[in-house]
N, C-alpha and C positions, 0 to 999 in steps of 0.2 A: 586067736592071734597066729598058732602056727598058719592059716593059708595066707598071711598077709607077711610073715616071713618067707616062705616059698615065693610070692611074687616078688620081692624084693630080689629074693638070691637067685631068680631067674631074670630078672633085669638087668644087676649084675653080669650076671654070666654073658649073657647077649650082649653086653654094653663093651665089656671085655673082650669078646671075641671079632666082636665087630672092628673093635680099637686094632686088633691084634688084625685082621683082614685089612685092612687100611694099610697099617707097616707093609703088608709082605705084596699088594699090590701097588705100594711105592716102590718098596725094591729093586718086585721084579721086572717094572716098568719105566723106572726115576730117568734112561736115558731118552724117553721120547718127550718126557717134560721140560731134560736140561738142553736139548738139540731143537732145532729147525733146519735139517741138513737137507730140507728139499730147494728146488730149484734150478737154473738154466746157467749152466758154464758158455755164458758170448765166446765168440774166438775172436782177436784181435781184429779181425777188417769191420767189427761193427763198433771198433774205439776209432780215436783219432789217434792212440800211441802209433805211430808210423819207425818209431826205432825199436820198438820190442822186439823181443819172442817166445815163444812162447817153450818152456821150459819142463825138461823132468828131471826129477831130482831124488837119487837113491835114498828110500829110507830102512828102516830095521824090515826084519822077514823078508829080503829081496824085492820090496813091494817099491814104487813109485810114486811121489807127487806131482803133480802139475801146476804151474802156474805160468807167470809173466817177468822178463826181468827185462830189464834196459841200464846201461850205464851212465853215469853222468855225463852230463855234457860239457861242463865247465869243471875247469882246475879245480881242485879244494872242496870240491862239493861230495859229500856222501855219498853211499847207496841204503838207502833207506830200508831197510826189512821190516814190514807190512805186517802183522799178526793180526786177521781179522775177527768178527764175533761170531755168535754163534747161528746167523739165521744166513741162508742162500748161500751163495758162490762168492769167492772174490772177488769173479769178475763182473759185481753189478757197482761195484764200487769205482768204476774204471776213470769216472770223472778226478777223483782223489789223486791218480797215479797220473792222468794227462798233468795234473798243477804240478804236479812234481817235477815231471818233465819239461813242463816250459818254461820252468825255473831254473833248471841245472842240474836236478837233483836226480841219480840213478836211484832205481827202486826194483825192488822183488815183492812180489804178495802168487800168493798159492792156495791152495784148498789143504784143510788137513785131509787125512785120510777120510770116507765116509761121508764126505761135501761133494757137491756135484761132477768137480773135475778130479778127483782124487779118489779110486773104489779104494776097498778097503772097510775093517773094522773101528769105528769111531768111539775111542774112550780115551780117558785123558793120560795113559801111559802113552798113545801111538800121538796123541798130540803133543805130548811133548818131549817124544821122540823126532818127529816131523818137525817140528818149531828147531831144535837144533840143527838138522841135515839142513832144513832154509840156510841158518847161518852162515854150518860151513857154506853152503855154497856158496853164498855175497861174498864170504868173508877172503876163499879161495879167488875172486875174480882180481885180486889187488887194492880195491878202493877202502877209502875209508868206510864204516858200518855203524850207522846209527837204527836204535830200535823204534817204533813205531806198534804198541800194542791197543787195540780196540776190543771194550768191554768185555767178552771170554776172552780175547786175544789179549787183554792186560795178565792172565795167569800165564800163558807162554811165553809173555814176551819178558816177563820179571824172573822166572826162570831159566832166560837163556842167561839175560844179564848177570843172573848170580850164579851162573856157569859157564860165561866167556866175556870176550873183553871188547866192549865193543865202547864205542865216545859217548853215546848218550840213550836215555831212557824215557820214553815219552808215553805216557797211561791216558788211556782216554776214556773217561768211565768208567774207571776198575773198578774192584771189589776188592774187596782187602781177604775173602776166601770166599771158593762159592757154597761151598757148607754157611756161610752166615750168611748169603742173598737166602739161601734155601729155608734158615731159620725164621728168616722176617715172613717168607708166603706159609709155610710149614710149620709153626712154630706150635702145634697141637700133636706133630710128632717127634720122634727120636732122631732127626737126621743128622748125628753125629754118629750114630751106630749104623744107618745103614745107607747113608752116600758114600757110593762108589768115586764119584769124580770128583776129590773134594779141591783142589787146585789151591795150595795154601800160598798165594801170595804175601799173608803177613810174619812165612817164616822166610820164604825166598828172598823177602826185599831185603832182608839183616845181611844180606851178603853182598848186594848191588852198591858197587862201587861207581859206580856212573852217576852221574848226577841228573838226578831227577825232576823230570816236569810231569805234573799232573792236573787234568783239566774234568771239569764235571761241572752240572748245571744243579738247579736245586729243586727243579721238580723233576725232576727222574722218577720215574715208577718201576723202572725195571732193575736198576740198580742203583740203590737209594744213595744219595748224595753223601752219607752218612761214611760210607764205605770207601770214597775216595777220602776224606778226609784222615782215616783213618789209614790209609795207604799211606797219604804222602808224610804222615805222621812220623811214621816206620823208618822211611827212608834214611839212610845214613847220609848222603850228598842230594840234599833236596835245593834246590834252584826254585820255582815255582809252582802255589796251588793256584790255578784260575778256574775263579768259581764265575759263575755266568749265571746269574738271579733271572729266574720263571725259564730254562731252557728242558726241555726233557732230553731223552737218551739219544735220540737220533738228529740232536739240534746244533751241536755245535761246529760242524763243519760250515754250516750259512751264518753261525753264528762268527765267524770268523780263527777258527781255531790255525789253520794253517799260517796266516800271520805270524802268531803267538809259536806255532811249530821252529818257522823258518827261523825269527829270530832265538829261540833257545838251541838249537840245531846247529846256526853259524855262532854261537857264544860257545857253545863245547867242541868245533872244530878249534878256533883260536884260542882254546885253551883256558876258558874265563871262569 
């Protein structure tokens, strides 16, 4: 029987190490699983924004971001700060910020660092270093400042809110943290010991005094429905969850979510 213990505690061992090989090329890998930071930064003559421009914006390290900002066009209306997710450039998004536009509404959206209009190193200290310098800067132009966060961009943008003051907070997709997206594809390893970016929006939102809307669809696969639920849960000044039955993660802009925007958007201008 000893050789049939030896093949045990050598399977064992290889089982272990293997496990243990697994961790350490999560690790030292996890940010090209949590990013898609490739792609093509357009320059405005290939939108229809005709009042933009296109923007750089001092962050930490002397380093820069780039984006887009235009101001409202009508009284009363906002300037929307754009927090986007985590795959290509802001500006393929550019359809989002023309509705904006022809509706009255000023807007900013940017690259974080490490996104295609933004060099720089990409990790979620410079992002939500980045996500604030946006701010300030909306916030420096005079207008009112409502947020607008998209899927990773709901972890910057619940973080600014629970460290500035802006009228209103709008999650689109969130995750209540990305350590718990990470646990549902990952959940055969440790990834509370070794995610670096864990982005805790469900201790950030305990501070978000803004009143909150949150929107998610119920086939998501990228970030499960489960996760916004459990966001808008959190919230201290929750206004709206809309849920949108069979939409996946990149559905609910055709699904009509800017509607459902606009009016939560002029309901915290007037103060409701």
């Amino acid at each position: 029987m000893l050789w049939l213990r030896r093949i045990v505690l050598a399977v064992l061992v290889v089982a272990v190490l293997g496990y243990l090989g697994a961790c350490a090329y999560m690790y030292f890998n996890q940010r090209g699983f949590q990013y898609s930071p490739e792609g093509k930064f357009l320059a405005l003559g290939e939108t229809l924004l005709k009042t933009a421009e296109q923007v750089e914006i001092p962050t930490s390290n002397n380093e820069r971001i780039r984006g887009w900002y235009a101001p409202p066009s009508e009284a009363g209306k906002p300037v929307i700060v754009y927090y986007k997710g985590n795959a290509d450039s802001f500006s393929d998004e550019h359809e989002r910020y023309e509705q904006f536009v022809a509706d009255g509404y000023g807007f900013l959206a940017f690259d974080y660092r490490g996104f295609p209009a933004s060099p720089g190193v990409l990790s979620e200290e410079n992002v939500l270093k980045d996500a604030i310098a946006a701010f300030a800067f909306a916030e420096n132009k005079g207008f009112p400042v409502v947020i607008w966060g998209r899927s990773l961009g709901s972890g910057p943008a619940t973080y600014v809110a629970s460290e500035r003051n802006a009228r209103a907070l709008l999650l689109e997709t969130p995750f209540d943290s990305a350590v718990s997206v990470a646990r549902d594809r990952y959940w055969f390893l440790p990834v509370e010991w070794i995610m670096l970016d864990q982005y805790r929006v469900d201790q950030w939102i305990l501070d978000v005094e803004e009143p909150v809307f949150v929107a998610h669809g119920t086939a998501d696969t990228t970030i499960g429905y489960q996760h916004g639920v459990r966001t808008y849960e959190l919230a201290p000044n929750k206004v709206e969850m809309w849920t949108v039955e069979g939409a996946g993660h990149s559905d609910l802009w055709d699904a009509g979510i800017w509607e459902k925007a606009r009016t939560f958007f002029d309901g915290a201008m007037a103060g409701q």
